[in-house]
SEZA-144468 format. One line per 5 residues: number of its first residue (from 1); their letters; for each residue x, y, z of C-alpha. Coordinates in Angstrom, 2 decimals. Example, Ala and Ser with C-alpha at 12.3 -4.5 7.8 and 13.67 -1.06 7.14 Angstrom:
SEZA-144468
1 = AS = 12.30:-4.50:7.80; 13.67:-1.06:7.14
***
This chain:
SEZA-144468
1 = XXXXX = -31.77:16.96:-16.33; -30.32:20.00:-13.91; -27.31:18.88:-13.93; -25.44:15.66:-16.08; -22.24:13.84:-15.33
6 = XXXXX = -20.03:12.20:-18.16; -17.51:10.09:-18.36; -15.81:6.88:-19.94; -15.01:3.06:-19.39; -12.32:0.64:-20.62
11 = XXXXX = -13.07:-2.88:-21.86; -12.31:-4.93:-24.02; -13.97:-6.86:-27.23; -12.17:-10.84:-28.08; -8.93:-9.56:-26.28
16 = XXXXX = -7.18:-6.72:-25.23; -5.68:-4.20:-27.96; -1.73:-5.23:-27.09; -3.02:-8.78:-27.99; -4.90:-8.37:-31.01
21 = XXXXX = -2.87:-10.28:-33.70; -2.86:-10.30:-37.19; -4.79:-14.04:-37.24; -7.49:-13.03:-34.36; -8.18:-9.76:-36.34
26 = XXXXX = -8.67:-11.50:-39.55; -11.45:-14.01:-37.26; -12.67:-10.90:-35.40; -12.24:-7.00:-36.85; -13.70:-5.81:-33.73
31 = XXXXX = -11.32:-7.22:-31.38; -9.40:-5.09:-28.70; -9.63:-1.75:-26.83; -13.38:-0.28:-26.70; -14.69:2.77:-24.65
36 = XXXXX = -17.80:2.90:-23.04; -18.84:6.98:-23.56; -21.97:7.89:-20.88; -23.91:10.70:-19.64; -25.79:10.48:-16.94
41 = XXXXX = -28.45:12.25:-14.72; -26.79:13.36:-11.55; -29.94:13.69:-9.41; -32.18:11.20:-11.38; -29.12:8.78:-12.39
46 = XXXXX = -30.92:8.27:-15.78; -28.73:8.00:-18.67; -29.70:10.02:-21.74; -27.00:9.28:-23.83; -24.46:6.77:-24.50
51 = XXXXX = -21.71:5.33:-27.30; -19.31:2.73:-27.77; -16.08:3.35:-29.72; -12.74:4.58:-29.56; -10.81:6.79:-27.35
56 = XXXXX = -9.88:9.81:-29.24; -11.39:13.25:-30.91; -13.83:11.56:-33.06; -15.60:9.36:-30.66; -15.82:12.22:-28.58
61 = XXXXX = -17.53:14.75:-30.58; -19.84:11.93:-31.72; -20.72:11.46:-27.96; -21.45:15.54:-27.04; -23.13:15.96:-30.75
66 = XXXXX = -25.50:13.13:-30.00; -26.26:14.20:-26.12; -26.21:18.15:-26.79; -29.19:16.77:-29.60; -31.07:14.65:-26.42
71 = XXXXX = -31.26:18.24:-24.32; -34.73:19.80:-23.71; -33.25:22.80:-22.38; -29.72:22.85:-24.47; -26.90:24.41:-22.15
76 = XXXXX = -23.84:25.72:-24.08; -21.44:22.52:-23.53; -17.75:22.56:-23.12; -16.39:22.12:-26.04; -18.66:24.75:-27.84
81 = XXXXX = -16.89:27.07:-25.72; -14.09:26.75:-27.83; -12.29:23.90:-25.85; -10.48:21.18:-27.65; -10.33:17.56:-27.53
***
């Protein structure tokens, strides 16, 4: 891959997060907010790496950890520059 895109998508498991209540997340733990987390092949449009989970710090270094592992040729990413979530 020469050069990778990444970026995120909003959906929703059961119900959105505003309408989880206390009786649907006793049925369903899962339900609410989830964030699709995907790189992908800008020439090729393959996808070497995706994850599903939260929007925040953890999910995020979960998601570069697991693609910067997928690289044949590992480029320095962004946030090994020093950058912060």
């Amino acid at each position: 891959a020469a050069a990778c895109n990444s970026t995120n998508f909003w959906g929703f498991c059961y119900c959105k997060e505003k309408t989880v209540t206390p009786k649907i997340e006793a049925k369903n733990p899962s339900a609410g907010d989830v964030w699709l987390w995907v790189a992908m092949d800008a020439e090729s449009k393959l996808v070497p790496c995706w994850t599903l989970g939260d929007r925040d710090a953890s999910a995020a270094n979960a998601f570069i950890a697991d693609f910067a592992l997928r690289l044949k040729h590992r480029e320095q990413t962004w946030m090994e520059k020093g950058n912060q979530v």
